[in-house]
C-alpha positions as CSV (number, residue, x, y, z in Angstrom):
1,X,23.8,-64.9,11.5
2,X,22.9,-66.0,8.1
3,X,19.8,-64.6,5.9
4,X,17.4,-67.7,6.9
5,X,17.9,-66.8,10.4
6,X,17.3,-63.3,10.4
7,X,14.3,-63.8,8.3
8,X,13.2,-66.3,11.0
9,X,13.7,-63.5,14.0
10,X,12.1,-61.1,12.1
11,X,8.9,-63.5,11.6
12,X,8.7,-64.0,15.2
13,X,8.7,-60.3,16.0
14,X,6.3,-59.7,13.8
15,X,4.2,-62.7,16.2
16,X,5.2,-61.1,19.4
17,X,3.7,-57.8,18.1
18,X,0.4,-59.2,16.9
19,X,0.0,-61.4,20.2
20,X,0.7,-58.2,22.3
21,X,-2.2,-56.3,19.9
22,X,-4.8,-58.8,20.7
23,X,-4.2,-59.2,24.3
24,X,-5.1,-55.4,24.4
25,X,-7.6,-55.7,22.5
26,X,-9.4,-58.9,24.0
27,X,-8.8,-56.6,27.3
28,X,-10.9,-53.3,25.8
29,X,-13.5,-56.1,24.3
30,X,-14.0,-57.6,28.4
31,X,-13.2,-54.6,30.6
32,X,-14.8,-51.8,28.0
33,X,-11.3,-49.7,28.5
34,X,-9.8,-48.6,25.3
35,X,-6.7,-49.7,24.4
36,X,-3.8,-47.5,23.8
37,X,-3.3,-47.1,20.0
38,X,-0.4,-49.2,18.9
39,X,2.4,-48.8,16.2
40,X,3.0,-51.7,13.9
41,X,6.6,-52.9,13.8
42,X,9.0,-51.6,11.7
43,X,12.2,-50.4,11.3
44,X,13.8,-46.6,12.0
45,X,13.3,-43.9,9.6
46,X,17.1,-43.2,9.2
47,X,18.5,-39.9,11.2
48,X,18.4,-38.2,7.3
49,X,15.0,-37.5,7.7
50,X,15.5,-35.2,10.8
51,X,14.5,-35.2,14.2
52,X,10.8,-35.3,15.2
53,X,10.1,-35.4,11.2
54,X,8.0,-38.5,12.1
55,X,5.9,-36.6,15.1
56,X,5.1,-33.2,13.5
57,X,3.6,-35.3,10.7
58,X,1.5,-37.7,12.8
59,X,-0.3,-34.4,14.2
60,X,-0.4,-32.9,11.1
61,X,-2.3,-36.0,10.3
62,X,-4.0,-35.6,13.1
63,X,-5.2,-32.0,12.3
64,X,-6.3,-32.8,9.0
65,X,-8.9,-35.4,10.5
66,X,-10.0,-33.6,13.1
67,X,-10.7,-30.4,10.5
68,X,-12.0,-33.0,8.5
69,X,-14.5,-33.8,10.6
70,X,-15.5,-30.2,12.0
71,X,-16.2,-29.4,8.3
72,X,-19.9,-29.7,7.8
73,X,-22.4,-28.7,4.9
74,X,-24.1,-25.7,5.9
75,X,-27.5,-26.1,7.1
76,X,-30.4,-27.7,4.7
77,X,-32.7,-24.5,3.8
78,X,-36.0,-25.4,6.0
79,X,-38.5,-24.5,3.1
80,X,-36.6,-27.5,1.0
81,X,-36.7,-29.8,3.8
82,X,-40.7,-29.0,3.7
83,X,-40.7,-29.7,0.1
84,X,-38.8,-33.3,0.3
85,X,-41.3,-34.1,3.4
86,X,-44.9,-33.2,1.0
87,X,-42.8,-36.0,-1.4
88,X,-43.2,-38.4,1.2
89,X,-46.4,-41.1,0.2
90,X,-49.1,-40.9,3.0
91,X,-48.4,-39.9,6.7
92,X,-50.5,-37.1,6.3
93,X,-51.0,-37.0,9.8
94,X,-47.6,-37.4,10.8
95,X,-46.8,-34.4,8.4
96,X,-49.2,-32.3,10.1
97,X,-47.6,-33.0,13.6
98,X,-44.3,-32.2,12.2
99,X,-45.3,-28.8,10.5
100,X,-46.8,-27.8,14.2
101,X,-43.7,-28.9,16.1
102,X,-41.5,-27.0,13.3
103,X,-44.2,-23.7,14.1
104,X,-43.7,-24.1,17.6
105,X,-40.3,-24.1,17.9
106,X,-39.8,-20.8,15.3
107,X,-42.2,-18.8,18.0
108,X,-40.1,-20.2,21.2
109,X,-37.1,-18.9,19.1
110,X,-38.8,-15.7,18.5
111,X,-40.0,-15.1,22.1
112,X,-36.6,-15.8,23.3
113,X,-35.5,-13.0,21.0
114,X,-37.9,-10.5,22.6
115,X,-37.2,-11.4,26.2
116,X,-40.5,-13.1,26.8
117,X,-41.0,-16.1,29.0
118,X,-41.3,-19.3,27.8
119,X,-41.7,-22.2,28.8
120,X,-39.9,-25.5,28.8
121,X,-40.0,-27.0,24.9
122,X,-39.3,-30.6,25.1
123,X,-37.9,-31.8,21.3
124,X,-37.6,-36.0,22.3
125,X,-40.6,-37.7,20.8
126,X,-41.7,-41.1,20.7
127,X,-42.5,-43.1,17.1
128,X,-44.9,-45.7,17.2
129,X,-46.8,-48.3,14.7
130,X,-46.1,-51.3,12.9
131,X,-42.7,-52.0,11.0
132,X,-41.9,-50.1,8.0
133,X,-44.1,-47.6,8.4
134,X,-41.3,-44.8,7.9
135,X,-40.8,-44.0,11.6
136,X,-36.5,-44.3,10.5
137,X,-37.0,-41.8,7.7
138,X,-39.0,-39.0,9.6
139,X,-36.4,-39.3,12.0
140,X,-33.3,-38.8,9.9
141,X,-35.5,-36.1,8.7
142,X,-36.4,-34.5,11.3
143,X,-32.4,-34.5,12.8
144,X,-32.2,-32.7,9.3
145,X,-34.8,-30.0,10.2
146,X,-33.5,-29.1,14.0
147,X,-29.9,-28.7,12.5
148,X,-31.9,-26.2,9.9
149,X,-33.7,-24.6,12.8
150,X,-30.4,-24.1,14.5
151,X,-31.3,-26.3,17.6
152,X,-28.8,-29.1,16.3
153,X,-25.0,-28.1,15.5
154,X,-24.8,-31.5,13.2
155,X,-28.0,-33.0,12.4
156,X,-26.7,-36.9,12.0
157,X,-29.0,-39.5,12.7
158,X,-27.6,-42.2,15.1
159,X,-29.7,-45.8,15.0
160,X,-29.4,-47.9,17.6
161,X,-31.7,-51.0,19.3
162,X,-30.8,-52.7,22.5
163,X,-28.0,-54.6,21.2
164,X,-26.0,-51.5,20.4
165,X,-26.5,-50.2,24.3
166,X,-26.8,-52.6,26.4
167,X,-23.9,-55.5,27.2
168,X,-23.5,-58.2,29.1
169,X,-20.8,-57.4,31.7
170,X,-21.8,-55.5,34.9
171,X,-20.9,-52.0,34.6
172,X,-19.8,-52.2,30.6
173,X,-23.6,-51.3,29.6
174,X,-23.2,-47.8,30.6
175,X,-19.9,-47.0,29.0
176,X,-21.5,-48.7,25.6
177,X,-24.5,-46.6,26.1
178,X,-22.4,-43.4,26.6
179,X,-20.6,-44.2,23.3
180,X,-23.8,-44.1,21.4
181,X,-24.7,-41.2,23.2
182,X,-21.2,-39.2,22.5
183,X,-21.8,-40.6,18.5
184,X,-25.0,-38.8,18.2
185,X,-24.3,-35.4,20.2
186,X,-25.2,-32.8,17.8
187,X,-27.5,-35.0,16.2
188,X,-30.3,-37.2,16.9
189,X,-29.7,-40.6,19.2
190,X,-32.6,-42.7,17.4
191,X,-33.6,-45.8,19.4
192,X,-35.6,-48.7,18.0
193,X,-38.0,-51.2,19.4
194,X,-36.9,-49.3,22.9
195,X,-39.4,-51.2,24.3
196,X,-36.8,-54.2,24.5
197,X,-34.2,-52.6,27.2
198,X,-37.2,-52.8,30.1
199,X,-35.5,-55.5,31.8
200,X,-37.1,-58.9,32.5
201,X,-34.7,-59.8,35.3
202,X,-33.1,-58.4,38.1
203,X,-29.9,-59.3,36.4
204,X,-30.6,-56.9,32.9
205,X,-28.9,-54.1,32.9
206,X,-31.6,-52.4,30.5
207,X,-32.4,-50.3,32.9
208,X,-28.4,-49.5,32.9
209,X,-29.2,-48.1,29.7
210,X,-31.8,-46.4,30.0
211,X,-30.9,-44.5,33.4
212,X,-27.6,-43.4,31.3
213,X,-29.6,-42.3,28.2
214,X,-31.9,-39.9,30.6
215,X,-28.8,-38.1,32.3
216,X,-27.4,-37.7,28.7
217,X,-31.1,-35.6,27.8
218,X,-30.6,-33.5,30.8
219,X,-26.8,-32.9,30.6
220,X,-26.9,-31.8,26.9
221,X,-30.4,-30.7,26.5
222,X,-28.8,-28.2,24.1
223,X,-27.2,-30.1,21.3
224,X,-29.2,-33.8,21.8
225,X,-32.6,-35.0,20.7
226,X,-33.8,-38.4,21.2
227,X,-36.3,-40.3,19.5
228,X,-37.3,-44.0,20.8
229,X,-39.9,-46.3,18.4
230,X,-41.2,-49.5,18.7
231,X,-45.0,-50.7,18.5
232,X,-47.7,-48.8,20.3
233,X,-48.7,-50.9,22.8
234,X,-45.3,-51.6,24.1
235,X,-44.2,-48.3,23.9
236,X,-47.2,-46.5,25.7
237,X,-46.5,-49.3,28.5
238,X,-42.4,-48.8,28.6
239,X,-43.0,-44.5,28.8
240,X,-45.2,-45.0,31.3
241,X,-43.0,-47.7,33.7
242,X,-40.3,-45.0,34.7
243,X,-41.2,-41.5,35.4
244,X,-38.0,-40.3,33.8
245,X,-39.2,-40.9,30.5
246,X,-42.4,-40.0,31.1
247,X,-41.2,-36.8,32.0
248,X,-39.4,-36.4,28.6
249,X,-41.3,-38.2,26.3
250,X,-44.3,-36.7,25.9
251,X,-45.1,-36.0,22.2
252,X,-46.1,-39.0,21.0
253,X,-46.4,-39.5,16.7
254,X,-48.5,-42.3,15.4
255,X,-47.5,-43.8,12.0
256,X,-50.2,-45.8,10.8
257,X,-50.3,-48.8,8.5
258,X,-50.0,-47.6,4.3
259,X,-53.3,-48.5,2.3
260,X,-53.1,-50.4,-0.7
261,X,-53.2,-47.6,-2.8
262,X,-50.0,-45.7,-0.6
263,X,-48.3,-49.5,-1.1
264,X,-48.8,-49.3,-5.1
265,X,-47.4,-45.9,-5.0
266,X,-44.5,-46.9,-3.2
267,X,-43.6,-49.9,-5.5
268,X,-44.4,-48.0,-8.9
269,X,-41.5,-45.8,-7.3
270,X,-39.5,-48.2,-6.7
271,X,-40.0,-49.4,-10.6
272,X,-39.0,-45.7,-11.3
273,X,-35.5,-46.8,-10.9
274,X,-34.8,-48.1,-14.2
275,X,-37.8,-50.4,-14.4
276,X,-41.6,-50.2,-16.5
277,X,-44.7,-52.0,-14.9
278,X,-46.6,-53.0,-17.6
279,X,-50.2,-52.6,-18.1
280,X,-51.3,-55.7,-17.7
281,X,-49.0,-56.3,-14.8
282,X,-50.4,-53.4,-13.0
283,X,-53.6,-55.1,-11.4
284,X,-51.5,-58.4,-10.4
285,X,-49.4,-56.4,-8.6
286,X,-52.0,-54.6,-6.6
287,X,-53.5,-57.9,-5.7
288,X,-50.1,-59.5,-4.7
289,X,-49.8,-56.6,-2.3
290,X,-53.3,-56.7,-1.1
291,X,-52.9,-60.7,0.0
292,X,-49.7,-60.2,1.5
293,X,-50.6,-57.0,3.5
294,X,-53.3,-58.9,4.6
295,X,-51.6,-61.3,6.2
296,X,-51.0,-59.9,8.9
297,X,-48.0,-57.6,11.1
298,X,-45.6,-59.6,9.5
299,X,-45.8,-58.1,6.0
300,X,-43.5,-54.8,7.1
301,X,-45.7,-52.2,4.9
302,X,-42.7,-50.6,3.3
303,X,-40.6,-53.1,3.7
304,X,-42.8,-56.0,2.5
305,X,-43.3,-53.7,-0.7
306,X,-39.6,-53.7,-1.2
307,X,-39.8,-57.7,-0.9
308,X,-42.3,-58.3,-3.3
309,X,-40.7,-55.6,-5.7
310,X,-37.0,-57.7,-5.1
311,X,-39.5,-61.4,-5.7
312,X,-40.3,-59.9,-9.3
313,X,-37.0,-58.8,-10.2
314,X,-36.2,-62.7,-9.8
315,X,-38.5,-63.9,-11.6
316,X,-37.7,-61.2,-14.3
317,X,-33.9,-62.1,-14.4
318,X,-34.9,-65.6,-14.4
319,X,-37.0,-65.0,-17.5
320,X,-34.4,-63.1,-19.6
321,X,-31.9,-65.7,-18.6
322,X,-33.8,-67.8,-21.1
323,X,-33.7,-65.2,-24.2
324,X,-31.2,-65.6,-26.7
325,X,-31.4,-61.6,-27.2
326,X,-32.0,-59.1,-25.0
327,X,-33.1,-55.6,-25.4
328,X,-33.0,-52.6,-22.9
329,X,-37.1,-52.1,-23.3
330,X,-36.7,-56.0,-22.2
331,X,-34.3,-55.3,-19.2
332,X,-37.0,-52.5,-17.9
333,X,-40.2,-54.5,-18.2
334,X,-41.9,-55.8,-15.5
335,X,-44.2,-58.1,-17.2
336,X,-47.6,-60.1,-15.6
337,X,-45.5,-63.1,-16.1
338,X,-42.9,-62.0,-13.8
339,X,-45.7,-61.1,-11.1
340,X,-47.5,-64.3,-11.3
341,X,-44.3,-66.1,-11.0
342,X,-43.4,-64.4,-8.3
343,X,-46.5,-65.4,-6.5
344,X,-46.2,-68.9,-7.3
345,X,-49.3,-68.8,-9.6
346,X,-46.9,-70.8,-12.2
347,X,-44.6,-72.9,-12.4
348,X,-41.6,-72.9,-13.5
């Protein structure tokens, strides 16, 4: 056998391994049943390396990960967690319902420790208002404070929707759905616009989801919070159409809209980062948020902020593009220019 044709052979081995990988995988992808992990093709470590040489290393490997990922930070102090939080602009009221859940649960832990009764302290909430109103960052911060309260052992914050739990296979919804679920123990399982897995048909298997989500609350009461969000309305209607979550979900936080002046505050943050807003750009960018805001839903509070903060940064770049020289005071300024281009109040 000549060089060509061992090159050839070796080629198609290398096929026949890759073809054999993908028909487990496509079978995990249909049937939701892991694959068995598979070696890539190669040849023998020769005998000089000693017997089993290759084994103890893969579970020293092995080890080393799973250490790896036992090792945690040690819990955030709770009066710095407190601080961060009075950072936060607005939700002021949504502060004040955190501080009283925080109060409530150091006196159920200090009962406990002097044998009194107590009774039954449910942690799940439900988030509701409009998009970006901050409903994902109170709850990555509040996964932070139960792990500081020693109620979580990890305080990771898990984000799903519908897409990431239910699928589209009978009896694959609940083993994606368990997945989340086994992602987030220790932590928070946080579950966006929730109102979306009430099923439309008799053939959604939303109700998959949800029916595996509740057992997971009971089962590990212990070391599990969930938080679902979504808009108001929806979400009063979707607690209130199974009496499982009802019977779980019954501390309820409202994040309302930002005001103007919250949304200025938010941007001039943003411009913190290595950018000036000018004087005279100031107002401009006040009343660019005012229209848009009032537009409707669709602006995304925080999130339309961040837009209209990203729509001046273009016109900015596309205004030094044209300088021949350009200084760092002229790479920070946000100028009224750059606003009014941005709004389409001139042209280019």
């Amino acid at each position: 056998m000549d060089q060509k044709d061992k090159i050839i052979l070796q080629q198609l081995d290398v096929i026949r391994s890759m073809t054999e990988n993908s028909m487990k995988r496509m079978n995990s992808d249909f049937w939701g049943t892991p694959a068995a992990p598979q070696s890539p093709a190669a040849p023998k470590a020769p005998e000089a390396a000693g017997k089993g040489s290759e084994k103890k290393a893969a579970v020293s490997t092995g080890q080393k990960e799973s250490e790896a990922e036992e090792e945690l930070p040690p819990p955030e102090k709770l009066e710095d967690l407190l601080a961060e939080l009075d950072t936060y602009i607005g939700l002021d009221v949504v502060k004040d319902e955190v501080r009283s859940l925080i109060n409530m649960v150091q006196v159920y832990k200090l009962r406990r420790e002097h044998d009194l009764p107590t009774t039954d302290m449910s942690l799940h909430m439900v988030f509701t208002g409009n998009p970006g109103t901050g409903k994902t960052m109170m709850a990555r911060m509040m996964a932070r404070i139960y792990r500081s309260l020693g109620i979580l052992s990890k305080g990771q914050l898990v984000e799903v929707d519908r897409s990431g739990l239910v699928a589209g296979y009978v009896g694959q919804t609940a083993l994606k759905t368990q997945k989340a679920i086994e992602k987030a123990m220790g932590g928070v399982l946080f579950i966006d616009e929730a109102y979306a897995l009430n099923g439309k048909s008799e053939n959604d298997f939303g109700q998959e989801a949800i029916d595996t989500v509740l057992k997971a609350m009971e089962d590990h009461r212990d070391d599990l919070v969930v938080i679902v969000a979504g808009y108001t309305d929806l979400m009063e209607k979707f607690i209130h159409s199974n009496p499982g979550l009802e019977s779980r979900f019954n501390r309820f936080l409202f994040f309302p809209d930002y005001t103007v002046d919250e949304m200025m505050a938010i941007f001039k943050m943003r411009c913190g980062k290595g950018y000036v807003l000018t004087e005279e750009a100031e107002p401009l960018v006040r009343d660019y948020i005012a229209e848009e805001s009032a537009a409707g839903d669709s602006f995304g509070n925080a999130r339309g902020v961040r837009n209209i903060f990203e729509h001046i940064l273009v016109a900015q770049n596309n205004r030094l593009a044209k300088m021949e020289q350009v200084t760092r005071e002229d790479l920070m300024a946000l100028t009224a220019d750059d606003v009014l281009h941005a709004r389409g109040k001139i042209d280019e």
